[in-house]
N, C-alpha and C positions, 0 to 999 in steps of 0.2 A: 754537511749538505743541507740537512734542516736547518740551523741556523742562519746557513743563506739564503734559502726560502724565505725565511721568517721575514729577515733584514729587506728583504727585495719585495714581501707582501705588505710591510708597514709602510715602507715609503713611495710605494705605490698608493694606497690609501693615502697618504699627506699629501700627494698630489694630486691625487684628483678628486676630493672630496671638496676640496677650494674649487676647481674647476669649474665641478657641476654644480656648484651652486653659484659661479660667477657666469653660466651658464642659463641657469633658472630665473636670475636676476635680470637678467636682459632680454627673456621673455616676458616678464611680468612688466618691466617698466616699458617695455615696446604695445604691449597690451593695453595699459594706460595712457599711452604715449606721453610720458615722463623723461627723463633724460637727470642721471647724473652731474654731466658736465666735463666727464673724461674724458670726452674726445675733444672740446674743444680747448682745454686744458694739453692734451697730446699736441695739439696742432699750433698751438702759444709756445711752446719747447720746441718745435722745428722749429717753426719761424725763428727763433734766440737762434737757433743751431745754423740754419740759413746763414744770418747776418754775421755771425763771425767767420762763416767758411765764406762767404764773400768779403770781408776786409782782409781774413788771409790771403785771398786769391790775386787783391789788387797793392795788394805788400807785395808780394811774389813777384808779379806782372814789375810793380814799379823798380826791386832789384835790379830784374831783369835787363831794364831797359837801362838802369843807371852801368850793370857794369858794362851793356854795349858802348854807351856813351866813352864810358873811362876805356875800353880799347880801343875807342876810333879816336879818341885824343892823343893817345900814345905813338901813334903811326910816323911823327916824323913832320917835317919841314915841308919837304917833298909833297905830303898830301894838303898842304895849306898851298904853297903855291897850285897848285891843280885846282883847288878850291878856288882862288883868288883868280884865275884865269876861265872859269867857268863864271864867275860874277860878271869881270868882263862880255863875254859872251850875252851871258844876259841883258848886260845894260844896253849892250852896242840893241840884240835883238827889239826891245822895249823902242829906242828911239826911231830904228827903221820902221816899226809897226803905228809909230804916233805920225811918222810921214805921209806912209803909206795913208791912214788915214783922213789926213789934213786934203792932201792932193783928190780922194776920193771924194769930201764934200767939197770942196771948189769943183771939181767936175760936175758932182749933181747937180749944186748949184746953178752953173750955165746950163744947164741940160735942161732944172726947171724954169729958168730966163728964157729960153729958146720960143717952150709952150705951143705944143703941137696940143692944136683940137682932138684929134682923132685918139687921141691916151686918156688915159684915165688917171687922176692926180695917184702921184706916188706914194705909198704908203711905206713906214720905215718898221722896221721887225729888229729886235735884240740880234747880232754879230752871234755865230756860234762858239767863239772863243771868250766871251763873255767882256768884251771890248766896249767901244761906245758905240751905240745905234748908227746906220745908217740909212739912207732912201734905198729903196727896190729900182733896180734898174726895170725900163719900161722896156725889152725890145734890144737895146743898144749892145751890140758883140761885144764894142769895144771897153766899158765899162768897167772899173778895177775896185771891187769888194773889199773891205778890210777883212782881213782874218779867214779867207777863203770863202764868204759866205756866197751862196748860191745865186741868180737870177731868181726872183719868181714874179712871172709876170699877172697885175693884176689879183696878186693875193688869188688866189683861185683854191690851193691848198697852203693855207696860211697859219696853219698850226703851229703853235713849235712841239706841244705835248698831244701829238692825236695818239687816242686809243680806242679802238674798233670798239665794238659793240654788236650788241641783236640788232641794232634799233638804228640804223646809219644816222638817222640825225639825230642821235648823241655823241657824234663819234668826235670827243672833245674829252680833254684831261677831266672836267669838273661833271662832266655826266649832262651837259647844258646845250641843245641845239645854238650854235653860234649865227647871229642875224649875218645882213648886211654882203652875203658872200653873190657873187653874180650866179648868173642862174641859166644866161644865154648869151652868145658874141655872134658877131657877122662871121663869114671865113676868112674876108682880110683880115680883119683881129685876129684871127685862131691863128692863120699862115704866118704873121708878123711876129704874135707875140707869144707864140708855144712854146715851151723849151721841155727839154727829158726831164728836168729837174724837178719840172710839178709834179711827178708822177712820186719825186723820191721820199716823201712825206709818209706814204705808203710801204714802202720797202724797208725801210727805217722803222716803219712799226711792227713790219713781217718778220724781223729781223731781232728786233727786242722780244717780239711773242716766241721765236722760237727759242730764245736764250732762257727766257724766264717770265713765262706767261700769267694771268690772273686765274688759271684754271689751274692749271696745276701744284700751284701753290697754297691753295686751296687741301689739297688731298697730301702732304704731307706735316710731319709734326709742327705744334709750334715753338718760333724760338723761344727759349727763356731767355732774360738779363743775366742771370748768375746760374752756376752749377746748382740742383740741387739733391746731390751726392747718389743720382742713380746711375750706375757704367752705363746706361743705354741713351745718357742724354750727354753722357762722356766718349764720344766713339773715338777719338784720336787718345784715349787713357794719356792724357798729360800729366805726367808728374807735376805735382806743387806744391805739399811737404808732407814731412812728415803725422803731422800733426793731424790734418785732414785726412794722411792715409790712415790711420787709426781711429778716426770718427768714423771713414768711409767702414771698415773691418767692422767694428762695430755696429753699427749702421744696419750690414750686411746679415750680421748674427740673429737683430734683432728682427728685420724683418721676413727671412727665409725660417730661422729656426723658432721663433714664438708666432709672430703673427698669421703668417702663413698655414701654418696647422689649424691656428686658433679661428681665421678665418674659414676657410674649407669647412670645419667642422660646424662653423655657424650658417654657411650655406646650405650645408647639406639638412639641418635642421631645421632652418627657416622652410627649404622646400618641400619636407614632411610635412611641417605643419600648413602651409598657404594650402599644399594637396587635401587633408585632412580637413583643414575649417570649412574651405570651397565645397568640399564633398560635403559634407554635415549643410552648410547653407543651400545648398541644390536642391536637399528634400524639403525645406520648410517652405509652405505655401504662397504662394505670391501675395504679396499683400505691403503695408509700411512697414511692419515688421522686418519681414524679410530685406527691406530695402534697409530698413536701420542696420538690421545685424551686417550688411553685407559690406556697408563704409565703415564699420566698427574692425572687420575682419579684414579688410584690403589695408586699409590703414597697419591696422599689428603686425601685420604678415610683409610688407615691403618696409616697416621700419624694423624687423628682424633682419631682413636682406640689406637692408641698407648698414647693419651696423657690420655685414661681413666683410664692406668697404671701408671701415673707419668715415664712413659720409661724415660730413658738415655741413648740412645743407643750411642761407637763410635766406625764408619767405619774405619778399616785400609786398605792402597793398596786399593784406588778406581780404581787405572789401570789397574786391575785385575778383576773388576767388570767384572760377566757373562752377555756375549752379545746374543751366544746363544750356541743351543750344551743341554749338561744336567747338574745341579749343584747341588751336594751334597753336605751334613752339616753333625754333629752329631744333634741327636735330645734331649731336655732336656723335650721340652716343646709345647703343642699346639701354643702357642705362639713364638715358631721358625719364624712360616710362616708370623706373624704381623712383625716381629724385622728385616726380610727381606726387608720385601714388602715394607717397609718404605723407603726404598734408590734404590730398582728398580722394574721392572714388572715381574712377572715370571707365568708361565704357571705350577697348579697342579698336581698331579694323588694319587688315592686314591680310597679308600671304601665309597660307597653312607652311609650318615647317614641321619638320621630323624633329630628331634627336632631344636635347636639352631644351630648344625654345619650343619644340612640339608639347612637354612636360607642363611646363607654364600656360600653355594657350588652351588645353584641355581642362587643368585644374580653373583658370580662369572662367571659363567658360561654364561651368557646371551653376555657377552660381549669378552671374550679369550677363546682360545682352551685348556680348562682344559676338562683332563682324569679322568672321575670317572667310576668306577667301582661297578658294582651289586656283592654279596656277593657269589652267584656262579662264577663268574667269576673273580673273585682273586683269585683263584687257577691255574686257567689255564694258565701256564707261557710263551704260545705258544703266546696265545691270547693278555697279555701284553707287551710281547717282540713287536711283531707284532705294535700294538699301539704306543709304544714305538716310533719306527724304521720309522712311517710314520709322527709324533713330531717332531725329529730329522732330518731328511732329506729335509725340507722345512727351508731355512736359513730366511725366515719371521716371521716361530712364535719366542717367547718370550723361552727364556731359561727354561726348565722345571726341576723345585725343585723336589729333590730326598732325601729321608733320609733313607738310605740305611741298618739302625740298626732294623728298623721294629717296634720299640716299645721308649721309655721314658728312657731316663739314667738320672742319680741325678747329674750331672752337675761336678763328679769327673774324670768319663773315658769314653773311647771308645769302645763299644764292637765288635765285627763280624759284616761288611759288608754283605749283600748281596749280592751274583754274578751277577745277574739280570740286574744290571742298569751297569755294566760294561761289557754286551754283546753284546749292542747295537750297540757297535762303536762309532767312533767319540771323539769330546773333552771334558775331564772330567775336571768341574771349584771347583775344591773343597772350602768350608768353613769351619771356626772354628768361633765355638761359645762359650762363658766363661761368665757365669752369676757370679754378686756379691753378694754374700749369705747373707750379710750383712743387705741389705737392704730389701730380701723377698727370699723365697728360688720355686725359679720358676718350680720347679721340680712337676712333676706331677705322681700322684702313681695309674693310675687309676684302679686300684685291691682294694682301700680303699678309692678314695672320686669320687665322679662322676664329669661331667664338670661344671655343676651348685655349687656346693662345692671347687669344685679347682677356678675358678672364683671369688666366692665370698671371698675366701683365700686372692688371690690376688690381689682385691680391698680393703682390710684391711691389708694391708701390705702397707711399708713406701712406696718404689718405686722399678721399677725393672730397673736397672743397667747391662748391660750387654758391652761389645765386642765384635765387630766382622772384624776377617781378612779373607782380601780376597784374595787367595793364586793365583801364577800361573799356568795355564791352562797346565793340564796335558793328555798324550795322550800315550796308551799302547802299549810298544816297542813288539818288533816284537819277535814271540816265547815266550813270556808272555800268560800264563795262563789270564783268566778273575780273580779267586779266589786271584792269587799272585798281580795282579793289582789293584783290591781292598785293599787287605794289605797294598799296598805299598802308596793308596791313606789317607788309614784309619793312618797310621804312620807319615803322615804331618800332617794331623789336629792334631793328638795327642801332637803333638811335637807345633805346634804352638799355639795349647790353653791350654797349662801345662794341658794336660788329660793324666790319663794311658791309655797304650794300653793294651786292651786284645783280648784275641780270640777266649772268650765265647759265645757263642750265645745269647744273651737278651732274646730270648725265653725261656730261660731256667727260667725265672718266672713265668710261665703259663705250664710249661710241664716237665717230667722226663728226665733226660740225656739220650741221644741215645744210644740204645744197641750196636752199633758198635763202640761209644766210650769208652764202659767198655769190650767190644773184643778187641780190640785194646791195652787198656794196660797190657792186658792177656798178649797176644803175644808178647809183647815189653820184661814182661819179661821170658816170657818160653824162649825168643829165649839169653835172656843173660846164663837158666842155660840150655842151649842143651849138649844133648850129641852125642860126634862122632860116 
């Protein structure tokens, strides 16, 4: 029994005497902010790993398809003629549809010989079967469409791609008010040339937004091109060989049974010590001093937390870096504010929480002028403004982080700005953020995993990979709206971190579309069919 002791006390010692000093090592070079280069080395061996489990996949895939092939060829005689009488079919179809056709513009034709004053010249829009163009019939019952297309009289809803919007007149595929559309008719016009079908331009879009909207789309994962080897972005577990299942098992081993621990253990660390420096920085006197130690300390303390993620974060345009003033981002993730904080200091504002991120915003706080807020008083925009504005006005504190979206986007687009933080004045230091999905998808849904679940996601993930540029400091010209200033901020980042832009409000996952957005496209278009 001693001897087993022994054996289980030495190798205990072999273990973890490497440990904590691979431990100690990663506080000191986070202290310097130094870097080895292992992680991005780890992250060069996924990528290899990546690329072969995607050309296994599409070896597999193309099997697949070849031995379908080789058993629909085997089927027999039988399924060629069936084929061979379905060409027919086709062909006969293809020449009735060139008639049909043919006979539709000789009717337009005379119909535009005829040249009645009272119409308005015809206007021709693309066939919905993707056919060749034809004229808009004006009015005329009798009138034979190719390819079933509709009446629309007068283009009035002339769209082929509308998508609604806040803003009715953008209500266009490209986000562009569209000229030229009429605006008023007589009521003989209206009595002649109305038909149900104006209306269906609309319905068609009611119809596609409830299939698969631009908002919801928004709030779930995003897709990847290839697998990469987590079951959670695997949800149909498709077998595809051998091989991959062995990476995958492996894979498995290495980041539940090493990382995982290894992780934890460096958060739990890191959050000792951010507590610890922040407390020690609280008592030292306010001064430069203290503001020195405090970017020296923020910086060590979230590149400790940052390595419990495997991050790889890289900075663009550090000349751009926010010195001070207010800086906004898109948000994907709580971990926005780590992937920051890791390259400078920046001063919070936010809703008090309890539990874990309670831990954080206290220890924070002991040492920089972060804004939190009690949950009645997030409403009160007087109150924040106010707050705001005496942040701002002091060019000593540290630039205070703004995520101006209010909620978590999946790392695809941009949605609605808040006006709020571009009321304050002063200089707006915009960011863009661009996570690689590849490696873990940083997105956080919190309507489905709480922060303990999203956490732990993301310590079972390879690594988290992101970008971030630092744009230059923008400042709202004069006769600028606050709302069109924020657009105009929200449309850089978009533009610099391949995000769409939209101009949905993100709250729209927690709440019904505002009634004055569905008055609004009322009116948009009673006012196209008014009458004089």
């Amino acid at each position: 029994m001693a001897l087993l002791w022994t054996v289980v006390s030495v190798s205990f010692s072999i273990i973890i005497t490497p440990f904590l000093m691979f431990l100690l090592a990663i506080i000191f070079l986070a202290s310097i902010g130094k870097s080895l280069g292992v992680r991005r080395l780890y992250v060069k061996i996924l990528l290899k790993i990546f690329e072969y489990g995607r050309q296994h996949i599409e070896i597999a895939k193309k099997d697949q398809r070849r031995e379908m092939v080789t058993g629909s060829s085997c089927e027999g005689d039988g399924d060629a003629d069936a084929d061979a009488t379905e060409d027919e079919r086709a062909a006969a179809a293809a020449s009735t549809a060139a008639a049909v056709e043919r006979a539709a513009g000789a009717e337009a034709g005379a119909d535009a010989g005829a040249g009645d004053a009272a119409h308005a010249p015809a206007t021709r829009r693309p066939s919905p079967g993707g056919g060749a163009k034809a004229p808009a019939c004006n009015g005329s019952a009798g009138a034979l469409l190719p390819n079933g297309a509709l009446p629309n009289s007068l283009s009035v809803i002339s769209r082929e791609d509308l998508i609604l919007s806040p803003v009715p007149s953008l209500n266009s595929a490209n986000g562009a008010a569209k000229e030229g559309l009429p605006r008023s008719r007589s009521f003989e016009t209206l009595k002649r040339e109305f038909e149900l079908a104006d209306c269906l331009e609309f319905v068609k879009a009611g119809v596609e937004a409830i299939i698969e909207d631009e908002v919801t789309l928004r709030f779930e994962a995003e897709e990847l091109k290839s697998w990469n080897l987590l079951t959670r972005t695997n949800s149909w577990y498709e077998f595809i060989s051998w091989r991959l299942t062995v990476i995958w098992v492996l894979g498995f081993l290495v980041r539940y049974c090493f990382l995982l621990p290894l992780r934890v253990l460096i958060c739990f660390i890191g959050v000792m010590w951010l507590t610890f420096c922040t407390g020690i920085v609280g008592y030292v006197p306010e001064g430069q001093f203290k503001r020195w130690l405090n970017y020296r300390v923020n910086i060590m303390c979230f590149g400790i937390l940052s390595s419990a993620l495997s991050s790889v974060i890289t900075y663009h345009n550090p000349e751009n870096r926010p010195k001070n003033g207010i800086c906004v981002a898109n948000h994907t993730s709580p971990i926005d504010v780590l992937v920051l904080a890791c390259d400078n200091c920046y001063a919070l504002i936010g809703q008090r929480h309890g539990g874990f991120l309670g831990v954080l915003q206290r220890a924070l706080a002991r040492a920089s002028p972060h804004i939190w807020f009690e949950r009645s008083e997030v409403k009160d925009r007087e109150a924040v403004a106010k707050r705001l504005r005496q942040h701002v006005s002091d060019p000593k504190n540290p630039p205070i982080l703004i995520f101006p979206e209010g909620t978590c986007i999946n790392n695809t687009s941009v949605m609605q700005f808040k006006k709020g933080s571009f009321e304050v004045g002063g200089v707006i230091y915009p960011v863009a953020i661009k996570y690689d999905p590849k490696f873990g998808d940083a997105f956080w849904n919190s309507s489905r995993f709480s922060m303990m679940q999203y956490l732990y996601m993301m310590m079972t993930s390879w690594a988290i990979v992101c970008d971030v540029w630092y744009l230059p400091p923008m400042y709202q010209k004069e006769g600028e709206t606050a709302i069109d200033f924020a657009n105009r901020v929200k449309s850089c980042i978009a533009r610099q971190g391949g995000l769409v832009d939209l101009m949905w409000d993100g709250q729209l996952k927690r709440m019904k579309a505002k009634k004055e957005w569905k008055e609004a496209q009322q009116e948009e278009y009673s006012k196209r069919l008014k009458l004089e």
